[in-house]
C-alpha positions, 0 to 999 in steps of 0.5 A: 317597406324596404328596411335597407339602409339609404346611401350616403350621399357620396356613396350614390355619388359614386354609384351614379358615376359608375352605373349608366342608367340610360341603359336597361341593366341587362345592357349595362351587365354587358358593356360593363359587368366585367368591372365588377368583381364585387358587386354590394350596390344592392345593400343600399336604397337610393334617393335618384328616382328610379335607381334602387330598383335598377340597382336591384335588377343589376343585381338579380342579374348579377347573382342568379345562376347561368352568370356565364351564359345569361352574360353571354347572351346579353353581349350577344344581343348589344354588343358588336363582336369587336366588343364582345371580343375585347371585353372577353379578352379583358375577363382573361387577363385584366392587367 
């Protein structure tokens, strides 16, 4: 059973209005991982079907090691070298 404790409601509210679940999690992390420079999403069980466990793949995607490289490679498969390129030169200089 997952002890977790579950999400606010305005808590997922504004998970939901950050994450794409569309997208597999390795996508996500591509497009947009560079926007989490904190990550505790995982702390938390959801009630939107299927988001827990997508939460949770972002997660063990976020915290295994080789971060760079697996991001690397990820971009590489969905992304365009225009975006790679743009999301590279955010993670230089966010401001």
């Amino acid at each position: 059973m997952d002890e977790r404790p579950l999400a606010t409601p305005e808590y997922e509210q504004d998970a939901l209005s950050r994450f794409r679940l569309n997208l597999s999690a390795e996508e996500f992390a591509a497009r947009f991982g560079h926007h989490f420079a904190l990550f505790n999403f995982q702390k938390y069980r959801y009630r939107t079907p299927g988001m827990t466990e997508w939460v949770d793949r972002l997660s063990a995607f976020f915290f295994a090691e080789g971060l760079p490289a697996r991001l690397r490679a990820v971009r590489e498969k969905y992304l365009t070298d225009e975006e790679i390129a743009k999301v590279e030169a955010f993670e230089r200089d966010p401001f």
